[in-house]
HTML snippet that shows the backbone in 3Dmol.js (N, CA, C, O; Angstrom):
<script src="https://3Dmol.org/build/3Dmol-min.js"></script>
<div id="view" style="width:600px;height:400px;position:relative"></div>
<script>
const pdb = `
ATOM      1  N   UNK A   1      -2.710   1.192  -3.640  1.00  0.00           N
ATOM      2  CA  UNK A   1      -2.038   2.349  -4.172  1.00  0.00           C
ATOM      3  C   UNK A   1      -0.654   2.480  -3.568  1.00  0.00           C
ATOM      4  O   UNK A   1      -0.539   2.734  -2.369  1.00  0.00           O
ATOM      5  N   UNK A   2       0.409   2.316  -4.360  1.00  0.00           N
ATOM      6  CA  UNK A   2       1.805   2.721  -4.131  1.00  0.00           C
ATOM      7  C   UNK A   2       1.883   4.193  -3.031  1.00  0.00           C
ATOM      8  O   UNK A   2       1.226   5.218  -3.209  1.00  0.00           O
ATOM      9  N   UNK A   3       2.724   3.984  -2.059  1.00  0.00           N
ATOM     10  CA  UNK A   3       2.528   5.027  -1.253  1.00  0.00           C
ATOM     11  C   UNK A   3       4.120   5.815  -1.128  1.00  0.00           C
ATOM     12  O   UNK A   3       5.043   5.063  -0.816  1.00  0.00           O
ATOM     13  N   UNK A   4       4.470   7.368  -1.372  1.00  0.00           N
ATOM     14  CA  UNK A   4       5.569   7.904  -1.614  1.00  0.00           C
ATOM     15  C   UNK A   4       6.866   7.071  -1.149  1.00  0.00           C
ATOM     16  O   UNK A   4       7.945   7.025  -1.741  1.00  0.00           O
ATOM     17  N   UNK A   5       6.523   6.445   0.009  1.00  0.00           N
ATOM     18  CA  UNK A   5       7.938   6.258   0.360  1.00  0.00           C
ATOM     19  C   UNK A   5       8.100   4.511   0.210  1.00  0.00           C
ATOM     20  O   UNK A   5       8.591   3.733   1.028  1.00  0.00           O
ATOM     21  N   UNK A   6       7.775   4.352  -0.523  1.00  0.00           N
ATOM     22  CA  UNK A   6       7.999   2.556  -1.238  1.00  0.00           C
ATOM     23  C   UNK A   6       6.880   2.066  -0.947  1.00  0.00           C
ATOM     24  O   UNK A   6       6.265   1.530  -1.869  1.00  0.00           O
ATOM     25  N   UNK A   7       6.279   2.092   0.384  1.00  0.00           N
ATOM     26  CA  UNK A   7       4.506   0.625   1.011  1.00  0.00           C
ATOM     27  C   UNK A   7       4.112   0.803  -0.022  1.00  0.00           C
ATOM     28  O   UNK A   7       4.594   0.758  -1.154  1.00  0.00           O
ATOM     29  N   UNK A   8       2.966   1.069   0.487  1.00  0.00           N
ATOM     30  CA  UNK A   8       1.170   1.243   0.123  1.00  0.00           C
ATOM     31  C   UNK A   8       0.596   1.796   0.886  1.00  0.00           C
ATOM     32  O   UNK A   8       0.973   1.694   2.053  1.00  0.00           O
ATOM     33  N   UNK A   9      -0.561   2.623   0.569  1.00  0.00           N
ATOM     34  CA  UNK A   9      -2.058   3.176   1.607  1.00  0.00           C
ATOM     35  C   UNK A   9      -2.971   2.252   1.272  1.00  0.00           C
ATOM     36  O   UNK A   9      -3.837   1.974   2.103  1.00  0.00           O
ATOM     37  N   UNK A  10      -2.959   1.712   0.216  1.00  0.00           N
ATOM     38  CA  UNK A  10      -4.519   0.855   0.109  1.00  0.00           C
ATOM     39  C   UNK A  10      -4.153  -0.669  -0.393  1.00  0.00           C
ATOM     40  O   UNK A  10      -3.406  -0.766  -1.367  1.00  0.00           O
ATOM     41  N   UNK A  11      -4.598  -1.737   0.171  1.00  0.00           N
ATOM     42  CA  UNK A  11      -4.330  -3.056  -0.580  1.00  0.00           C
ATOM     43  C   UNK A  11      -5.457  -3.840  -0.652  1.00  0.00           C
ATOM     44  O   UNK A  11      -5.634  -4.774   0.131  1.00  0.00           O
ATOM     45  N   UNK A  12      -6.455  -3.464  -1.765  1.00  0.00           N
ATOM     46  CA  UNK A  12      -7.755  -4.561  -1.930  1.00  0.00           C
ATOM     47  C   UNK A  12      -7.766  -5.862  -2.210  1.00  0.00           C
ATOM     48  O   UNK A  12      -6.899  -6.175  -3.026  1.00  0.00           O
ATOM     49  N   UNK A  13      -8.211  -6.440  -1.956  1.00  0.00           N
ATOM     50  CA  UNK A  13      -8.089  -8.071  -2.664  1.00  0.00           C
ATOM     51  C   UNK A  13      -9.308  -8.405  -2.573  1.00  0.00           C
ATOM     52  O   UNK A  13      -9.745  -8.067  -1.473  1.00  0.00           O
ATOM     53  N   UNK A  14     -10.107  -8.936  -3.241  1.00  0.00           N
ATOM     54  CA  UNK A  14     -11.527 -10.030  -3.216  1.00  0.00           C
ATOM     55  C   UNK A  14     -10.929 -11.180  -2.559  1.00  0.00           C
ATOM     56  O   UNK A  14     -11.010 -10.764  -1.403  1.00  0.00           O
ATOM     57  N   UNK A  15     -10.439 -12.214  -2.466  1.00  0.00           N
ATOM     58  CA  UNK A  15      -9.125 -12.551  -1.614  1.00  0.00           C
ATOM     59  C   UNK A  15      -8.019 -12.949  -1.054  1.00  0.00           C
ATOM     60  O   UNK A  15      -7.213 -13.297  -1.917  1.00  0.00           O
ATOM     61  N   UNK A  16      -7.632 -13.051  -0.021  1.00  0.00           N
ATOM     62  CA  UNK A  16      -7.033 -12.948   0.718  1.00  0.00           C
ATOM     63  C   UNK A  16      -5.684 -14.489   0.442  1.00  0.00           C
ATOM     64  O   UNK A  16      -5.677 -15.720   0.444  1.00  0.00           O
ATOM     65  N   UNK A  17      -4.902 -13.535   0.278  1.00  0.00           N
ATOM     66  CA  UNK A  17      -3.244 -14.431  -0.569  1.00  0.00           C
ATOM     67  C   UNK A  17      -2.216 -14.503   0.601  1.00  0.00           C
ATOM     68  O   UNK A  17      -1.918 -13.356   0.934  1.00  0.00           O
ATOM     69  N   UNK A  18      -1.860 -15.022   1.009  1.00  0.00           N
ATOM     70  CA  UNK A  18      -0.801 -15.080   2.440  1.00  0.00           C
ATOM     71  C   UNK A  18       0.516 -14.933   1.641  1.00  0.00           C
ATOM     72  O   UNK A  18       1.614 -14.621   2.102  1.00  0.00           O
ATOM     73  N   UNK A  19       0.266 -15.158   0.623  1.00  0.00           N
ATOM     74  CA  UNK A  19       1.877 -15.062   0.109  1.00  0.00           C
ATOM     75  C   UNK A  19       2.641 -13.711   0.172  1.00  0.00           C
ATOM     76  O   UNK A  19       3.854 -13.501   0.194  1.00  0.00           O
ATOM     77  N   UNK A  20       1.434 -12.732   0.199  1.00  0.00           N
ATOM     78  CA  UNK A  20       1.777 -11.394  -0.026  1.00  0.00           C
ATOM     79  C   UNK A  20       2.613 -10.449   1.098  1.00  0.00           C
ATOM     80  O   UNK A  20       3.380  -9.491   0.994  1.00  0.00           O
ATOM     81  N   UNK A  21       2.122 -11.137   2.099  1.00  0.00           N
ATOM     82  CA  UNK A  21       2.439 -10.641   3.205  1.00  0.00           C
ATOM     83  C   UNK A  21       3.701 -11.443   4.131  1.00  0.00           C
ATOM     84  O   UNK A  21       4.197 -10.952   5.145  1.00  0.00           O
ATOM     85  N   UNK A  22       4.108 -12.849   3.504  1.00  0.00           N
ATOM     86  CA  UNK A  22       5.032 -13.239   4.248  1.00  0.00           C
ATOM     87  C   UNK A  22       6.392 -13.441   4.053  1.00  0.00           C
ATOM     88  O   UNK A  22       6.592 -14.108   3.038  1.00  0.00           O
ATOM     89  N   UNK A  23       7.510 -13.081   4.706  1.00  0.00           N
ATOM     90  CA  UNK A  23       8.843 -12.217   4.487  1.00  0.00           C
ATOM     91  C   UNK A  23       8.758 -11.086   3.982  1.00  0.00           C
ATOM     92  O   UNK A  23       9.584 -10.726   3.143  1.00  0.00           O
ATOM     93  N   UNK A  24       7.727 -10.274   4.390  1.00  0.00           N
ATOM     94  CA  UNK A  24       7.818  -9.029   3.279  1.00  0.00           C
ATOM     95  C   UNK A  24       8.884  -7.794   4.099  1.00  0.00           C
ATOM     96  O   UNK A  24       9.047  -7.561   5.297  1.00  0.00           O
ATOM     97  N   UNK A  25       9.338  -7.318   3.165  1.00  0.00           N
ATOM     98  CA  UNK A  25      10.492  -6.181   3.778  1.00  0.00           C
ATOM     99  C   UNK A  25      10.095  -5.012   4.032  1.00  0.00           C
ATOM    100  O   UNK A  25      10.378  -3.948   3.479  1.00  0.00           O
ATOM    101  N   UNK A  26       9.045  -5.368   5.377  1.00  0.00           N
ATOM    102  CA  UNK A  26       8.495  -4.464   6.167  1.00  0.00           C
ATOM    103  C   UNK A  26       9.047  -3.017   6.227  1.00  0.00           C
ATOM    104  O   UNK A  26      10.161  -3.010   6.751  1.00  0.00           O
ATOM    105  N   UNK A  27       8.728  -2.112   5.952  1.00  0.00           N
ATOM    106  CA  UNK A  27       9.189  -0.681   6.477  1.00  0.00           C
ATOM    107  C   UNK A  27      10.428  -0.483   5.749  1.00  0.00           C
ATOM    108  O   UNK A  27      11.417   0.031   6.271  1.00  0.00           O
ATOM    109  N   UNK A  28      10.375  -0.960   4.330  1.00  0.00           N
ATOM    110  CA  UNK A  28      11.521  -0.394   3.461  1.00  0.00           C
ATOM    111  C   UNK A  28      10.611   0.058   2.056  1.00  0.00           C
ATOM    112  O   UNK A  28       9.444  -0.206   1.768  1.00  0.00           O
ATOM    113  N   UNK A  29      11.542   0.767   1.394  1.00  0.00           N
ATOM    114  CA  UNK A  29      10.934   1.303   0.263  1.00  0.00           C
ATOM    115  C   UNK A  29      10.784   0.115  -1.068  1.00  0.00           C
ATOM    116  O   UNK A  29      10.533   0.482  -2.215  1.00  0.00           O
ATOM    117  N   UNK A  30      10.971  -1.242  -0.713  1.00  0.00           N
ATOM    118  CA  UNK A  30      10.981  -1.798  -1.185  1.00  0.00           C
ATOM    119  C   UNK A  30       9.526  -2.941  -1.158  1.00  0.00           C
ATOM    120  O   UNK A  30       9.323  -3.982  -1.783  1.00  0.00           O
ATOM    121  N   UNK A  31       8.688  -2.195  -0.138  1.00  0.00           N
ATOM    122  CA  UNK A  31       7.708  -2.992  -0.365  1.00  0.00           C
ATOM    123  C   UNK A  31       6.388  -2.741  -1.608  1.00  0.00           C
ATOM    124  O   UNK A  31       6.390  -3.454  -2.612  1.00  0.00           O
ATOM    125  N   UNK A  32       5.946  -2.303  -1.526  1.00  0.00           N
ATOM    126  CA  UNK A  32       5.071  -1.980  -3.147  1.00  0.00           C
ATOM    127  C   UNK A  32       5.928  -2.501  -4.089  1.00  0.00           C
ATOM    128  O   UNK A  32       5.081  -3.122  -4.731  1.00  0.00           O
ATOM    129  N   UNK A  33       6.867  -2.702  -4.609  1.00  0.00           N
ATOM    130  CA  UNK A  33       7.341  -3.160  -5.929  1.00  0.00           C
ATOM    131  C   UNK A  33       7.492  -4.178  -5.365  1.00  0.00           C
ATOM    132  O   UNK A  33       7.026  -4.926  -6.223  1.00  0.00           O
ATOM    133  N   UNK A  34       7.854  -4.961  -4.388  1.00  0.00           N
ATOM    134  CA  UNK A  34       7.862  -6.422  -4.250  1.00  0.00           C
ATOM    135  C   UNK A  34       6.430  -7.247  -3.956  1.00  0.00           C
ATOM    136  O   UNK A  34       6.280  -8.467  -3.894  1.00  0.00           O
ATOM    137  N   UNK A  35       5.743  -6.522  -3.846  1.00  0.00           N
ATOM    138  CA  UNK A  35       4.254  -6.920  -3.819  1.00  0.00           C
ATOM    139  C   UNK A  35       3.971  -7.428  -5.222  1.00  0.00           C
ATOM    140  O   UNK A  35       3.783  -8.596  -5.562  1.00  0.00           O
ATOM    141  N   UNK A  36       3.979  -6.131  -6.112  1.00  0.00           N
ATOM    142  CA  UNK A  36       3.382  -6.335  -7.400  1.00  0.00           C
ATOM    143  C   UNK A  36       4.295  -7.724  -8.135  1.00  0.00           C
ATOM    144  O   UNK A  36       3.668  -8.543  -8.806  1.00  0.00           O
ATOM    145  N   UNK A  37       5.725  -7.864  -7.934  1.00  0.00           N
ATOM    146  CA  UNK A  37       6.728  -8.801  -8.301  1.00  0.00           C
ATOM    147  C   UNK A  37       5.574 -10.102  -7.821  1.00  0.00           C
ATOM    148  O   UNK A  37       5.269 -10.971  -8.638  1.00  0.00           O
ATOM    149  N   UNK A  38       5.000 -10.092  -6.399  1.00  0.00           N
ATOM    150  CA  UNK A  38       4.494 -11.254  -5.991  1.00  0.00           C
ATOM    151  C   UNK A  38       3.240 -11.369  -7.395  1.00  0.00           C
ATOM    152  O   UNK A  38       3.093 -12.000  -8.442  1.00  0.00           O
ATOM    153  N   UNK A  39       2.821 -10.744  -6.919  1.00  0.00           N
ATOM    154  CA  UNK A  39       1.152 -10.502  -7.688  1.00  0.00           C
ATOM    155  C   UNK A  39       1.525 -11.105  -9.153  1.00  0.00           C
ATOM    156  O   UNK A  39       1.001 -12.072  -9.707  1.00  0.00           O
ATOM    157  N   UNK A  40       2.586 -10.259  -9.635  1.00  0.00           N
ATOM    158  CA  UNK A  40       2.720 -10.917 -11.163  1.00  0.00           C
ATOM    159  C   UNK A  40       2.983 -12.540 -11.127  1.00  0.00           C
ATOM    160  O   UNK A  40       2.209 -13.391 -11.566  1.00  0.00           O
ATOM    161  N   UNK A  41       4.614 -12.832 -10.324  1.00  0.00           N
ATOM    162  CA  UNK A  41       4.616 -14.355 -10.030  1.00  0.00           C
ATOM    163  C   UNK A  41       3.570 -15.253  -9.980  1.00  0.00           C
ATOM    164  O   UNK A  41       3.874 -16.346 -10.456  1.00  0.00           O
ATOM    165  N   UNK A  42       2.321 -15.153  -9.520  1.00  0.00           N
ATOM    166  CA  UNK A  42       1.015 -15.617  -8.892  1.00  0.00           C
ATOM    167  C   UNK A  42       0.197 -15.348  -9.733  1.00  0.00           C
ATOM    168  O   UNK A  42      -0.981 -15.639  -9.526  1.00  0.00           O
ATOM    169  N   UNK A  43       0.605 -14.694 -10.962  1.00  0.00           N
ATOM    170  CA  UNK A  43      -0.420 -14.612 -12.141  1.00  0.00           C
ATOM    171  C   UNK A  43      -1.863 -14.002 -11.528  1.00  0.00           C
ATOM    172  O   UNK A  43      -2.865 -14.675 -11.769  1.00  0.00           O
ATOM    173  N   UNK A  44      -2.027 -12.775 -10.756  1.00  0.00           N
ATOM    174  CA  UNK A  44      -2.744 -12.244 -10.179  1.00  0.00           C
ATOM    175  C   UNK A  44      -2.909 -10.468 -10.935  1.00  0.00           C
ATOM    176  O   UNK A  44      -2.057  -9.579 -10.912  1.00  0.00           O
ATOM    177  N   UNK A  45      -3.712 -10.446 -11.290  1.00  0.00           N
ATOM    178  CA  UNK A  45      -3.737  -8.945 -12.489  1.00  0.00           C
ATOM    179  C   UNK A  45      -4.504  -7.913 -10.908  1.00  0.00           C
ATOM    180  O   UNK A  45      -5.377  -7.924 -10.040  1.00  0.00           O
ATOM    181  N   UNK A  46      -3.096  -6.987 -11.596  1.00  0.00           N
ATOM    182  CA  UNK A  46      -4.042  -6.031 -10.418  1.00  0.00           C
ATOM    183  C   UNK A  46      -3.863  -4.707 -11.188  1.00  0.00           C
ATOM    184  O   UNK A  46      -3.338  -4.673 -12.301  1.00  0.00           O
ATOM    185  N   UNK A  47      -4.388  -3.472 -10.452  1.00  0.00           N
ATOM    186  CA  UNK A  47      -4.730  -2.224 -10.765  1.00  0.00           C
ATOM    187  C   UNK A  47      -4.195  -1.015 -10.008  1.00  0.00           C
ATOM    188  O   UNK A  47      -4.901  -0.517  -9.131  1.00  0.00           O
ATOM    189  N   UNK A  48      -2.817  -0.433 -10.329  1.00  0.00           N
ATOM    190  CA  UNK A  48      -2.865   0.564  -9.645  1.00  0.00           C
ATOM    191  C   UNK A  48      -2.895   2.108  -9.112  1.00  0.00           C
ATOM    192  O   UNK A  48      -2.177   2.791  -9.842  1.00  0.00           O
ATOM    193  N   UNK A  49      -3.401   2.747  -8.240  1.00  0.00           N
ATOM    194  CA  UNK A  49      -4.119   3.729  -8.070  1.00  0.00           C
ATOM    195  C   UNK A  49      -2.398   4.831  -8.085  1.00  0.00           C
ATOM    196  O   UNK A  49      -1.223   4.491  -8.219  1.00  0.00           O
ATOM    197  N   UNK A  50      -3.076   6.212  -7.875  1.00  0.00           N
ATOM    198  CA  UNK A  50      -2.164   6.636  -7.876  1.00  0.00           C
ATOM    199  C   UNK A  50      -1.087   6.974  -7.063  1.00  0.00           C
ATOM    200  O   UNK A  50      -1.641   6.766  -5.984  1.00  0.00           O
ATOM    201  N   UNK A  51       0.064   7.348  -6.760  1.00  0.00           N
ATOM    202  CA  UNK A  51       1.113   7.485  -6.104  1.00  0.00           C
ATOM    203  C   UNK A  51       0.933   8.585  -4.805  1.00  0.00           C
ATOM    204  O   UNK A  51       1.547   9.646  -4.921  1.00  0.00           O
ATOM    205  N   UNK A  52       0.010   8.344  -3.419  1.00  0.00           N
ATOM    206  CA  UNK A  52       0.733   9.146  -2.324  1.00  0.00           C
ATOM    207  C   UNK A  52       1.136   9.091  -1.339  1.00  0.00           C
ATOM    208  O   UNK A  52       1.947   8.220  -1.025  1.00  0.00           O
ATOM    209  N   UNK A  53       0.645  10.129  -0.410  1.00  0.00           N
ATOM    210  CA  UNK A  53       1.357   9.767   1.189  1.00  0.00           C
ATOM    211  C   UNK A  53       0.424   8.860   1.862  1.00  0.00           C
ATOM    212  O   UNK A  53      -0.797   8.902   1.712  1.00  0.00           O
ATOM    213  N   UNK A  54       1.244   7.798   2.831  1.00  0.00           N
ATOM    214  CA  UNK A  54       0.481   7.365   3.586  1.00  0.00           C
ATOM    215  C   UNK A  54       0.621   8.216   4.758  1.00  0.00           C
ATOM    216  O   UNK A  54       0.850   9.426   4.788  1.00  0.00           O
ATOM    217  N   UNK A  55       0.406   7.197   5.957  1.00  0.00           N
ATOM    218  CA  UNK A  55      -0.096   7.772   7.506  1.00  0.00           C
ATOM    219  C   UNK A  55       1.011   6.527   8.123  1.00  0.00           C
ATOM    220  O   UNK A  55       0.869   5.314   7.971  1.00  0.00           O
ATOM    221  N   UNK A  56       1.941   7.109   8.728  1.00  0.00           N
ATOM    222  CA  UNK A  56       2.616   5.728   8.593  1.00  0.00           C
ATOM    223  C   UNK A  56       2.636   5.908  10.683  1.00  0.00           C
ATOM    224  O   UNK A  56       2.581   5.022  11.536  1.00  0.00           O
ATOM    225  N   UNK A  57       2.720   7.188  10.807  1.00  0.00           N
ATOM    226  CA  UNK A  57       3.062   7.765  12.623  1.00  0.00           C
ATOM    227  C   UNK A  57       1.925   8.879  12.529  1.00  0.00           C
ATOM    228  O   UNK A  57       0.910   9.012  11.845  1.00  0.00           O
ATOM    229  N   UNK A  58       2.711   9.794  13.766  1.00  0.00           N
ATOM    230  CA  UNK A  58       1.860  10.625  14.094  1.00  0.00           C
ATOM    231  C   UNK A  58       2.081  12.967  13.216  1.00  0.00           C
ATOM    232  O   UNK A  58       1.661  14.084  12.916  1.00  0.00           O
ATOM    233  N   UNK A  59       3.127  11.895  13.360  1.00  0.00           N
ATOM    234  CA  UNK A  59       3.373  13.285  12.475  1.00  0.00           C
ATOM    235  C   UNK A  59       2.827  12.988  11.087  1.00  0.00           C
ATOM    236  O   UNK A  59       2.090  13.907  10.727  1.00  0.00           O
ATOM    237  N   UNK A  60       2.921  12.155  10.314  1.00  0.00           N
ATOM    238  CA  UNK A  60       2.107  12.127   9.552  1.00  0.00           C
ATOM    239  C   UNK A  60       0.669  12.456   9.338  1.00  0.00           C
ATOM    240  O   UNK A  60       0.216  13.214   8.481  1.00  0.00           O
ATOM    241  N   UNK A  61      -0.172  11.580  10.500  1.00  0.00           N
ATOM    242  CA  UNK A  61      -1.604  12.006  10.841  1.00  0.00           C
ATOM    243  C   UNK A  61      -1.576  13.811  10.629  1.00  0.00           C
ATOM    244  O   UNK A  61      -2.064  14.510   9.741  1.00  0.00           O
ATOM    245  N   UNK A  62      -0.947  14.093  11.605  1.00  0.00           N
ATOM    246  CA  UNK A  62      -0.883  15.875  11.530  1.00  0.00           C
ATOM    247  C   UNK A  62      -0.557  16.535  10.574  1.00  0.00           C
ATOM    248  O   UNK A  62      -0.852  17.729  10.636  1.00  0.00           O
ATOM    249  N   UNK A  63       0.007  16.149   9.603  1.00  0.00           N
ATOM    250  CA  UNK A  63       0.245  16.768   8.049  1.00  0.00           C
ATOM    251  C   UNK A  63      -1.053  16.713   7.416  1.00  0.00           C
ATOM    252  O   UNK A  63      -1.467  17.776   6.953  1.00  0.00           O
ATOM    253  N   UNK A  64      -1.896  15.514   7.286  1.00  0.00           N
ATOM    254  CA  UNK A  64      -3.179  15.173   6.438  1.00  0.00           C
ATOM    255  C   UNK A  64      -4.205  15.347   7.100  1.00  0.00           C
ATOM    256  O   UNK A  64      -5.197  15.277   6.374  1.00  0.00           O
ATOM    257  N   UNK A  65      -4.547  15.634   8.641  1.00  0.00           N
ATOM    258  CA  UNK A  65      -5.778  15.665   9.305  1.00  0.00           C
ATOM    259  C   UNK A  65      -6.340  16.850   9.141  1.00  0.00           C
ATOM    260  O   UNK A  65      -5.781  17.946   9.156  1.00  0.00           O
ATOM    261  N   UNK A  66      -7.456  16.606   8.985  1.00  0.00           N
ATOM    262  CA  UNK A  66      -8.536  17.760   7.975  1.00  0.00           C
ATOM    263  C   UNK A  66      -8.659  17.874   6.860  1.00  0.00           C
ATOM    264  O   UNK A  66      -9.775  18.100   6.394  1.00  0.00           O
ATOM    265  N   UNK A  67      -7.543  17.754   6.055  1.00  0.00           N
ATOM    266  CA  UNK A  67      -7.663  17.395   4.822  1.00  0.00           C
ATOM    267  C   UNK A  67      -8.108  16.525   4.144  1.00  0.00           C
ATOM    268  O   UNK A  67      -7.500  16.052   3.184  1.00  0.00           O
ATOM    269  N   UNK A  68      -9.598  16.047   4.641  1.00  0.00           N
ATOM    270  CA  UNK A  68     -10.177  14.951   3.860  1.00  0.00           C
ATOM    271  C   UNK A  68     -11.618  15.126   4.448  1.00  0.00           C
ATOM    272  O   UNK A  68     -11.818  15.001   5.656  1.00  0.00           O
ATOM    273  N   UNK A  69     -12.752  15.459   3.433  1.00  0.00           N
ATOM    274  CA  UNK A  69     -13.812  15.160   4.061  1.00  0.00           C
ATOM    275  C   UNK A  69     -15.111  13.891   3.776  1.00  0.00           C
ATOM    276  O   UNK A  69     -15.866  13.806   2.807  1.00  0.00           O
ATOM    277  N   UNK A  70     -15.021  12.974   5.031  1.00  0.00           N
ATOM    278  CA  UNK A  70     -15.872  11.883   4.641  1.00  0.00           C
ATOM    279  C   UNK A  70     -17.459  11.903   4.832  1.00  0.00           C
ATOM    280  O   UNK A  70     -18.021  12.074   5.914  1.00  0.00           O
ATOM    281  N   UNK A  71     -18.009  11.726   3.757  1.00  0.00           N
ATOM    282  CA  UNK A  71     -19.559  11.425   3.815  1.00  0.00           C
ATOM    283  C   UNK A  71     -19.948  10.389   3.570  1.00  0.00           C
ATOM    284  O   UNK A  71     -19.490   9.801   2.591  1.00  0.00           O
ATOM    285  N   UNK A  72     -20.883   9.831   4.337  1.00  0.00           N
ATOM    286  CA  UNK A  72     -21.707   9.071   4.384  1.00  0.00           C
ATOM    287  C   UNK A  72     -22.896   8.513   3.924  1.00  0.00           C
ATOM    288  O   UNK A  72     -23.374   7.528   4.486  1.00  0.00           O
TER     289      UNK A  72
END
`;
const viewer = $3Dmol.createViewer("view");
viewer.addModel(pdb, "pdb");
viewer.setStyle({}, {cartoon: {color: "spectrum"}});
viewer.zoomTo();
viewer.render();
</script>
């Protein structure tokens, strides 16, 4: 899932592509769209979720903590 400020929060794969991850332009808003650029190149069909915040520090954590409840 594309995450507000260019990444991602979630990246599934059944698996695992090294291409995806190497030179990637770490910590710019340019990574999620250069992912999917890969994914298409690589003839790899993917699916994506919807657009939010990740958790990238700690102030982040503190904006979203509690706001989620997990069951088991």
């Amino acid at each position: 899932g594309p995450a507000r400020d260019g990444g991602y929060y979630l990246l599934g794969m059944s698996k695992f592509v090294p291409e995806l991850f190497e030179d990637m332009p770490w910590s710019t808003k340019d990574v999620a769209p250069e992912t999917m650029k890969r994914l298409n190149e690589l003839s790899i069909p993917f699916t994506t979720l919807p657009t939010l915040s990740d958790v990238d520090n700690e102030a982040d954590w503190e904006r979203v903590k509690g706001k989620f409840v997990f069951q088991g």
